[in-house]
Wavefront OBJ file of the C-alpha trace (Angstrom):
o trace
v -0.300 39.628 37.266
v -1.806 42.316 39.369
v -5.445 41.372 41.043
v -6.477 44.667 39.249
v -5.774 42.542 36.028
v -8.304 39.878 36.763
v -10.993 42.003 38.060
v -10.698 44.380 34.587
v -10.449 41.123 32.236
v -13.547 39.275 34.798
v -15.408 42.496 34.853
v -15.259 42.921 31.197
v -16.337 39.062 30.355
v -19.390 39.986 32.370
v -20.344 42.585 30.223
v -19.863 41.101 27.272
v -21.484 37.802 28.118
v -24.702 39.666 29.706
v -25.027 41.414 26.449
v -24.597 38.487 24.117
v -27.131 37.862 21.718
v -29.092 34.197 20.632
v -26.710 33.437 18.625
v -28.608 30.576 16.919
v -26.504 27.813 14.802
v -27.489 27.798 10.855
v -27.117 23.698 9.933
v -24.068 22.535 7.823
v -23.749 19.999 4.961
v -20.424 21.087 4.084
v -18.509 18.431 2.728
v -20.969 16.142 3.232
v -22.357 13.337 1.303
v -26.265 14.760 1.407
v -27.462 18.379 2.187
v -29.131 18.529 5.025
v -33.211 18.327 4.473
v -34.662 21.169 4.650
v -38.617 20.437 6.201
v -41.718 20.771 4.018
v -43.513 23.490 3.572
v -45.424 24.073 6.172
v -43.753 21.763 8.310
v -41.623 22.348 11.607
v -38.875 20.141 12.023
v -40.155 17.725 14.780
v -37.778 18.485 16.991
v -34.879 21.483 18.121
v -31.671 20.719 16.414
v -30.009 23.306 18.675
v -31.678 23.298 21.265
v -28.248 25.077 23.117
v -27.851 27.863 20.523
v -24.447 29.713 20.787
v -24.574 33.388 22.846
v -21.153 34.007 21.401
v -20.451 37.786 21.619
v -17.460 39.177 20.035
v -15.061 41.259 22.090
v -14.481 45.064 21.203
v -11.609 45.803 19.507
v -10.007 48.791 17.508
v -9.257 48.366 13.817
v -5.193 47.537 14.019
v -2.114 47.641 11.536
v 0.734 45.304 11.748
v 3.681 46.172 9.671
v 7.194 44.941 8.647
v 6.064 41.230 9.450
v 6.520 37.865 7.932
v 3.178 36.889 7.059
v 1.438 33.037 6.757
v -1.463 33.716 5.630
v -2.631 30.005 6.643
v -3.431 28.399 3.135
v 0.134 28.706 1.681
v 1.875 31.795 1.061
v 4.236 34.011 2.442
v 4.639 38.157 2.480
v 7.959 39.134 3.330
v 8.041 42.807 4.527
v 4.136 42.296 5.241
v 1.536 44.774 7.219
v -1.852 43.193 7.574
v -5.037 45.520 8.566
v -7.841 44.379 10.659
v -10.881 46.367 12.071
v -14.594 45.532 12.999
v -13.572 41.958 14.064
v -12.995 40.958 9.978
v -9.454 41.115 8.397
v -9.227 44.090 5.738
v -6.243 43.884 3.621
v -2.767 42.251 3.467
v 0.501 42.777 1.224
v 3.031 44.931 1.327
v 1.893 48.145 1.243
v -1.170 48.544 3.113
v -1.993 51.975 4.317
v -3.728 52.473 8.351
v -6.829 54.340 8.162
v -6.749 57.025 10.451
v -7.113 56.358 14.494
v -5.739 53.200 13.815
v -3.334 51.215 15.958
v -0.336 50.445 14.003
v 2.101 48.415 15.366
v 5.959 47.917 14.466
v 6.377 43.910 14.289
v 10.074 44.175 12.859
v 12.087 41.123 13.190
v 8.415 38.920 14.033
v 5.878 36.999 12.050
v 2.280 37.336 11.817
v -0.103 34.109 11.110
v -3.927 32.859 11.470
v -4.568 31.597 14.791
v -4.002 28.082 15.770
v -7.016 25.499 15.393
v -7.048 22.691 17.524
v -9.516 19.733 16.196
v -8.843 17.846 18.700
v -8.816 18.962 22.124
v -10.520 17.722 25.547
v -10.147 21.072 27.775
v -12.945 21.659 30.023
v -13.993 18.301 30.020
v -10.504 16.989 31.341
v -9.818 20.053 33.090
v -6.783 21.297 35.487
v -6.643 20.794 38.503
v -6.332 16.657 36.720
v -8.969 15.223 39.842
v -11.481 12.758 39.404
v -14.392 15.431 40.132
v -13.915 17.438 37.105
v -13.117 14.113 35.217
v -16.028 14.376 32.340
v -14.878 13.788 29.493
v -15.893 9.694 28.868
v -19.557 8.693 29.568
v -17.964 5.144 29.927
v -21.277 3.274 30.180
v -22.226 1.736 27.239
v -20.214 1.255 23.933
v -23.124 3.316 22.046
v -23.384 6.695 23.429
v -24.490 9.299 20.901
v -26.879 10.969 23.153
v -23.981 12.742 25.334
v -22.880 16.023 24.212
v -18.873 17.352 25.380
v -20.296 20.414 25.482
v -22.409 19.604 28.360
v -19.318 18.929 30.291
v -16.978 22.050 29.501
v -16.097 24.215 32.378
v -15.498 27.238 30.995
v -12.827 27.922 33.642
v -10.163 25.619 32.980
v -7.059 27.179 33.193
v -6.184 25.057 29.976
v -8.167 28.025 27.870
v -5.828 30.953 28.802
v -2.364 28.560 28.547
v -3.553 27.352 25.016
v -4.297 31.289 24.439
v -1.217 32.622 25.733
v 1.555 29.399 24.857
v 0.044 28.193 21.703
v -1.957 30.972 19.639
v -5.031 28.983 19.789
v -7.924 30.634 19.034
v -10.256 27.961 18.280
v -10.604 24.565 19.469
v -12.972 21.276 19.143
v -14.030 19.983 22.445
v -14.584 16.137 21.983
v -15.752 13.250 24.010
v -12.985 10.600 25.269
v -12.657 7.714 23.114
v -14.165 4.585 24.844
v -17.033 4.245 23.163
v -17.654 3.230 19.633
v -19.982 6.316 19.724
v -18.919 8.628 22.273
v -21.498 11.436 21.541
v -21.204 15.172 20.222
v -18.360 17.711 20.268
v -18.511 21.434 20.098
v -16.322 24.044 18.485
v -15.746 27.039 20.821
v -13.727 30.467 20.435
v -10.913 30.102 23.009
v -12.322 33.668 24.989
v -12.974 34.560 28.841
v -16.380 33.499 29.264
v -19.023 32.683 32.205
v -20.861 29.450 29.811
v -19.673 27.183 27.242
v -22.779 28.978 25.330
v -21.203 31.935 25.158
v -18.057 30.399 24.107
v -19.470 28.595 21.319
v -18.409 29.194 17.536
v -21.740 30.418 15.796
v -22.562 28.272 12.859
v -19.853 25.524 13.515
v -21.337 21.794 13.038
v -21.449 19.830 15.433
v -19.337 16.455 15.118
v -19.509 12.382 16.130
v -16.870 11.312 18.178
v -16.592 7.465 17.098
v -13.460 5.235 17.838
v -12.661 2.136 16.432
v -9.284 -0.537 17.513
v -8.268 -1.055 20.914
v -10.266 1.483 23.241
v -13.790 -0.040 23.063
v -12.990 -3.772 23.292
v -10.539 -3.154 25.771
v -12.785 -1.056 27.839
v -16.330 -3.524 27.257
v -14.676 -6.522 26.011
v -13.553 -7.932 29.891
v -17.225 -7.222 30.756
v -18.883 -10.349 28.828
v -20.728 -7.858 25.977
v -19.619 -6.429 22.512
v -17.391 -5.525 21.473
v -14.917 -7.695 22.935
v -12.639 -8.132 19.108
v -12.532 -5.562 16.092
v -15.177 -7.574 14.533
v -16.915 -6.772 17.653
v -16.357 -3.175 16.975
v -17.754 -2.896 13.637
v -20.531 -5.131 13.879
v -22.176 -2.947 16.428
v -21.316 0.161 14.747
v -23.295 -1.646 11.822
v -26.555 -2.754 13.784
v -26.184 0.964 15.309
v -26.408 2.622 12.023
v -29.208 -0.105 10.319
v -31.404 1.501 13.339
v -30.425 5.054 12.827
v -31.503 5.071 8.676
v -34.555 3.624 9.996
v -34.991 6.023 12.652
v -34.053 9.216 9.705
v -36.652 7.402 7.321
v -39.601 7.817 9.838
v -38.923 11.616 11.243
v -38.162 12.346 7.537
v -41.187 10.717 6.393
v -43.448 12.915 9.288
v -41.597 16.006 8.280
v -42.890 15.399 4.822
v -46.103 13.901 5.220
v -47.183 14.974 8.400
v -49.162 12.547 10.854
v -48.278 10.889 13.782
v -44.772 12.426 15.259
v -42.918 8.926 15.670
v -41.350 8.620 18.766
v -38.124 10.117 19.977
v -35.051 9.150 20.866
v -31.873 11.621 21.437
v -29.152 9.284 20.460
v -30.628 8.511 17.047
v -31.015 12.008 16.802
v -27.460 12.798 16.492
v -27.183 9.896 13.928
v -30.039 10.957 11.895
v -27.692 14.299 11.843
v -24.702 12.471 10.741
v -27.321 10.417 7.849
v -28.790 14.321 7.218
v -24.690 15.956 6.452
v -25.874 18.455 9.197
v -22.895 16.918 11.721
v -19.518 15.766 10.870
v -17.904 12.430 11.860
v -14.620 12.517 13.772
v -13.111 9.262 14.071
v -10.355 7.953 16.497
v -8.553 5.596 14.376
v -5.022 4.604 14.606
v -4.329 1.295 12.037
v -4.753 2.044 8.345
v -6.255 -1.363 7.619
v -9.313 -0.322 10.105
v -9.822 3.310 8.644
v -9.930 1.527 5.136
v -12.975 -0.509 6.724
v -14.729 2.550 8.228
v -15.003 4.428 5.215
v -16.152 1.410 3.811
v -18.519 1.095 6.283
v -19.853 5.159 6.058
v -20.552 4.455 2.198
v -22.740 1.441 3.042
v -25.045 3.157 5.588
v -24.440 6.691 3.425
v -22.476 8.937 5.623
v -18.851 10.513 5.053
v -15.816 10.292 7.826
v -14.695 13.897 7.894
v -11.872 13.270 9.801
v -9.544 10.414 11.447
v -7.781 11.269 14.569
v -4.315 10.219 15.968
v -4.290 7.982 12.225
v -0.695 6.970 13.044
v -0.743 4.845 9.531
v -1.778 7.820 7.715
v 0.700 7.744 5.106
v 0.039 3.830 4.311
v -3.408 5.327 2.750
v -2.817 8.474 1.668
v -4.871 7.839 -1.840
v -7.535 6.462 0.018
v -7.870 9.150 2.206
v -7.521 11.883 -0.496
v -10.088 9.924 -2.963
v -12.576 10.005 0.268
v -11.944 13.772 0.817
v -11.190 12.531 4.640
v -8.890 14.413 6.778
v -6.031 12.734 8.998
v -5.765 14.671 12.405
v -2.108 13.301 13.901
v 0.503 14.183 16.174
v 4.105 15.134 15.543
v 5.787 11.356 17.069
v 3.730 10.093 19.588
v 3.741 6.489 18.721
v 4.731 2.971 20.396
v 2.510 3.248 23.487
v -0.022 0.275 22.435
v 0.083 -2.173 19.892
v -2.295 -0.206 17.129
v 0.038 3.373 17.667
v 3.159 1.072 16.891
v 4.209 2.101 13.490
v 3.740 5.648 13.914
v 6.451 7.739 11.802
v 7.623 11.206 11.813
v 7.183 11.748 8.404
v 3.227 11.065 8.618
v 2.231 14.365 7.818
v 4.468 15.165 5.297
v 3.970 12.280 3.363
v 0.000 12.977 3.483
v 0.840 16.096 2.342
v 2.995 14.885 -0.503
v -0.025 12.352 -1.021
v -2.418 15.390 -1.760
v -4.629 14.422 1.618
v -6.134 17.306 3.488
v -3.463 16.702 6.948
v -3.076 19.157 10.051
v -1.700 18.798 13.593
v -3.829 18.040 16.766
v -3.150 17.783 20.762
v -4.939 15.687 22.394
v -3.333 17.234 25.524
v -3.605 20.186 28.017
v 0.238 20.676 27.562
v 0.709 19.855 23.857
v -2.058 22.283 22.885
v 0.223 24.720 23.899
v 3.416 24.013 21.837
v 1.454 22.993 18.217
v 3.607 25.378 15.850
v 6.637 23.331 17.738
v 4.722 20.060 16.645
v 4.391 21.061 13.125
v 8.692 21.930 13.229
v 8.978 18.729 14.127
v 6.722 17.050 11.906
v 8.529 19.514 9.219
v 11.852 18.378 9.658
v 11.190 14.245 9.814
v 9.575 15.030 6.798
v 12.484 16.723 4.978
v 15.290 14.255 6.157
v 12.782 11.484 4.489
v 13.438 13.770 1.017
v 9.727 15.617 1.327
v 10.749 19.378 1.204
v 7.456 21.365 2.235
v 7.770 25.524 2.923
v 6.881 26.567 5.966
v 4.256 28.683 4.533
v 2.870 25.493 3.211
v 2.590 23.284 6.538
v 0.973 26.266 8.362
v -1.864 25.355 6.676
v -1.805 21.684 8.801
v -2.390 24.899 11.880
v -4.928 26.587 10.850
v -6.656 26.312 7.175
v -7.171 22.531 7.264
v -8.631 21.982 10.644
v -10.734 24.962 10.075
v -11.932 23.083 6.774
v -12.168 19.917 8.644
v -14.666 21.788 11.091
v -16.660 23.399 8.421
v -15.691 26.558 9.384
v -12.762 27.717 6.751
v -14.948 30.192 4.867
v -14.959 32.170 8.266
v -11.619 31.489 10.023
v -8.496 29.577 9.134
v -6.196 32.245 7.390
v -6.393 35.533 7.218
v -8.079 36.490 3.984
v -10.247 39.855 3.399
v -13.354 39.323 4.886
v -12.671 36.600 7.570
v -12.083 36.600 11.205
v -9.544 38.543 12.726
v -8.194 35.375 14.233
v -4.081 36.711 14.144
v -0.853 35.954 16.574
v 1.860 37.908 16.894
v 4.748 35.860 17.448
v 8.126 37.067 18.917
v 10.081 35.161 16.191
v 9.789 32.218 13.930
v 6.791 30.506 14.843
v 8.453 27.329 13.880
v 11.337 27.805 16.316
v 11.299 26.689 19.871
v 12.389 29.999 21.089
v 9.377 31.536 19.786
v 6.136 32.398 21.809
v 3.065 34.789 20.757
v 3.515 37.844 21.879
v -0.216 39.277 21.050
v -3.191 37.079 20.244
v -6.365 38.521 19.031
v -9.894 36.705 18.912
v -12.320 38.739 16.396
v -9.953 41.430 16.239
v -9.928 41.878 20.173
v -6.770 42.025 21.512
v -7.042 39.286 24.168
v -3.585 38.420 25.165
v -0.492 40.635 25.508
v 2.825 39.359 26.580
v 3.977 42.770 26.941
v 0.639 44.296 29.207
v -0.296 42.373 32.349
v -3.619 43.457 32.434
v -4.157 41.794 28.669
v -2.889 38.344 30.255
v -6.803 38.016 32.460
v -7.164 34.015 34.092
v -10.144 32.350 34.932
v -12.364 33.400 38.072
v -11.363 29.645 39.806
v -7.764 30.998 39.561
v -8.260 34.244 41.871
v -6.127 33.945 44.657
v -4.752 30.794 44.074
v -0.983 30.047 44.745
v 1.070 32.240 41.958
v -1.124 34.516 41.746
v -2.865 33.068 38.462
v 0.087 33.978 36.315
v 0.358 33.036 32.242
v 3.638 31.229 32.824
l 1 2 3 4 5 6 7 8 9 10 11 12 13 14 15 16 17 18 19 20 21 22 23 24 25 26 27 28 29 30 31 32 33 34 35 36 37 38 39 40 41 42 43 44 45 46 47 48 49 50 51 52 53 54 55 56 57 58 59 60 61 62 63 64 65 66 67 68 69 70 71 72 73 74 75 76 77 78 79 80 81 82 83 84 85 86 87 88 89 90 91 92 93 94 95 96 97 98 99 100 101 102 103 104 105 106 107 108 109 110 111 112 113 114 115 116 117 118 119 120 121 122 123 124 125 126 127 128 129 130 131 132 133 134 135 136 137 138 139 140 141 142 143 144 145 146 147 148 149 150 151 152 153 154 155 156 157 158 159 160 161 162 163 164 165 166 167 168 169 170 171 172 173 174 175 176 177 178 179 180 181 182 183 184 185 186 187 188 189 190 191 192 193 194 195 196 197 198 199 200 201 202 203 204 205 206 207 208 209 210 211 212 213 214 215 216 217 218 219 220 221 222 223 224 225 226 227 228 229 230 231 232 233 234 235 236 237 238 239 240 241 242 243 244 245 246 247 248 249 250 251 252 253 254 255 256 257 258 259 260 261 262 263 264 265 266 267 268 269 270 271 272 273 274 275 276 277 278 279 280 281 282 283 284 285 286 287 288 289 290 291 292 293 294 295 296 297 298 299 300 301 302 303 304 305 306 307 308 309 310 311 312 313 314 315 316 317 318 319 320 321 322 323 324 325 326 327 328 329 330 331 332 333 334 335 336 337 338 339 340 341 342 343 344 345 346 347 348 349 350 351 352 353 354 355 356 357 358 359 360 361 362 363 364 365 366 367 368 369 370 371 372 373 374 375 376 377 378 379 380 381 382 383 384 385 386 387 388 389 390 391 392 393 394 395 396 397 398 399 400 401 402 403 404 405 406 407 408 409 410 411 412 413 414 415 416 417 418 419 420 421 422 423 424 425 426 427 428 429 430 431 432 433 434 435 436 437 438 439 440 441 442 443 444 445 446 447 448 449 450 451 452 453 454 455 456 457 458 459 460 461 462 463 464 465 466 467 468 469 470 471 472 473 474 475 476 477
């Protein structure tokens, strides 16, 4: 890539970032167990719920026709012979026979599919960015077992290099940023666009929810447990998640009880504050659980204190609790066949997903990893085809849903992004093939309906300012 690339793609994130608006974040119950409260009349809420409000600014792009594509539209169906229309960031119509208003781009995708952009729920980039060194190693705040009052997004570098390859690989478009995993609370994650920016602000997604990282199993006893505190055994693990939770109901009654009543503001304390969130349905639990006896106790555990798990993560015994997943309306976030590396990921199985799927649960795909984010749609192949030699046929069209449409619902964000419906985000790929074959790469991504990466343009493949002049020139390989 030419050094005239970067400056045009760096020049351009300027501008847009300098003329970004607030951006402020509207609260979400979605899928929650209680709305959030809404204060009395009157009343201010105490305290700023978001206090880092998004500065997200959408790209410019042109409105675009795609035609003669295989289309996924991300929630199950498939267009043979397709065109999909997009213009003013939104998508505008799909099916066969879709005309291109005039000045439109139209391009010829013969022989190549079309499908939402790829959602990654669970993804540490720029918090465990490249170059892998102990300075830009921010990811765990491995102090205490009860962190809640760290935010991930306070860590992001918004030029990791991870960004463009997860662009440019994988077709991701949108990604959750979460803390690490040794702490039973390990604080707040963030949902971001994957687009150039100069701060994490402006890469936020506007309106997402925020989410609670918790873990449960081996990671927090292993990591406090050799230090003479809790949790040192599971039993450990849950009963300070318990005496955690008994404090932050109490600390919800009294701000909730000021917002109402007025008085004496009581005092305040910025890890409860994310709790009382959680207690509120404004933010969304994401748990890393592997063993299906211990996610059985944590939703368990969510109905005594009155908040909803919206998601487990890695949940390599998935498919031993499918009904009790899908009767929860909780999400399993798991990889392809990573399994066998401790004792709690020891009965993973290939066919995890698609037995959740058969189950009913709401299932998708996840990283974890700088270089898996890349390859997802090869994930979800794999996951596809352990699933069918265990005698669960599922379409194709079908498991692109465990890319795009159920993350995005996981997130709270499917209304807006997640498949390409009338109306939503222009979040599309152009792949150069079947996006379930491991030939296949995108060959144009778009973010909003901007046209962000192009295999076939070097000056649409832009890298990160830290990547100027180093050795390779910065190239997308």
């Amino acid at each position: 890539m030419t050094r005239r690339g970067w400056a045009g793609a760096t020049a351009l994130a300027l501008v847009l970032a300098g003329c970004a608006g607030d951006g402020g974040r509207p609260q979400s119950a979605s899928a929650q167990p209680a709305k959030a409260r809404a204060p009395a009349p009157g009343r201010d809420k105490g305290y700023a719920h978001d206090p880092f409000p998004s500065t997200y600014h959408a790209y410019p792009g042109v409105p675009t026709l795609v035609t003669n594509v295989t289309i996924y539209d991300g929630e199950g169906g498939r267009i043979d012979r397709g065109s999909v229309l997009f213009a003013d960031g939104k998508v505008v119509a799909l099916g066969q026979t879709v005309e291109a208003p005039a000045g439109a781009t139209v391009i010829d995708g013969t022989g190549k599919w079309v499908t939402p952009g790829v959602i990654d729920i669970h993804s540490h980039l720029g918090d465990y960015p490249s170059p892998s060194v102990q300075a830009l190693s921010d990811g765990n705040e491995a102090t205490d077992p009860v962190t809640p009052d760290v935010w991930a997004e306070h860590s992001v570098w918004p030029q990791d290099p991870g960004f463009s390859r997860a662009l440019a690989n994988g077709g991701v478009t949108t990604l959750q940023i979460l803390p690490g995993s040794a702490n039973l609370f390990g604080g707040r994650s963030v949902v971001l666009k994957n687009v150039y920016a100069r701060t994490m602000q402006a890469m936020k997604f506007p309106g997402a929810p925020y989410g609670l990282k918790m873990a449960c199993g081996e990671n927090p006893k292993r990591v406090y447990g050799g230090r003479n505190r809790k949790p040192a055994t599971r039993m450990g693990n849950i009963a300070v998640d318990r005496a955690t939770w008994a404090r932050a109901v109490s600390y919800k009654r009294k701000w909730d009880r000021y917002e109402d009543e007025g008085g004496d503001p009581p005092e305040r304390d910025i890890a409860m504050d994310t709790l009382r969130g959680v207690l509120a349905g404004e933010i969304r639990v994401q748990n890393h659980c592997y063993r299906a006896d211990e996610m059985a106790i944590v939703m368990d555990m969510a109905k005594e204190f009155g908040y909803k798990v919206t998601a487990f993560h890695h949940a390599v015994e998935a498919y031993k609790i499918g009904d009790l997943l899908k009767q929860n309306d909780t999400c399993a976030a798991v990889w392809a066949d990573w399994y066998g590396f401790k004792m709690e990921s020891y009965d993973g199985i290939g066919a995890n997903l698609a037995l959740l799927e058969k189950e009913g649960a709401c299932a998708m795909i996840h990283s974890d990893d700088a270089n898996g984010i890349q390859r997802l749609n090869q994930e979800v192949a794999k996951a596809l085809a352990a699933g069918r030699r265990a005698g669960v046929n599922i379409s194709d069209a079908a498991a692109w849903r465990w890319l795009s449409y159920n993350p995005a619902k996981a997130l709270g964000i499917e209304d807006r992004t997640g498949s390409l419906k009338p109306g939503k985000m222009a979040d599309v790929v152009l792949w150069n093939g079947d996006p379930l074959s491991v030939y296949t790469r995108p060959e144009k991504v778009w973010v909003d309906g901007a046209l962000l990466y192009d295999a076939t343009d070097p000056n649409r493949r832009p890298v990160s300012d830290f990547e100027l002049g180093q050795p390779g020139e910065g190239d997308v390989k």
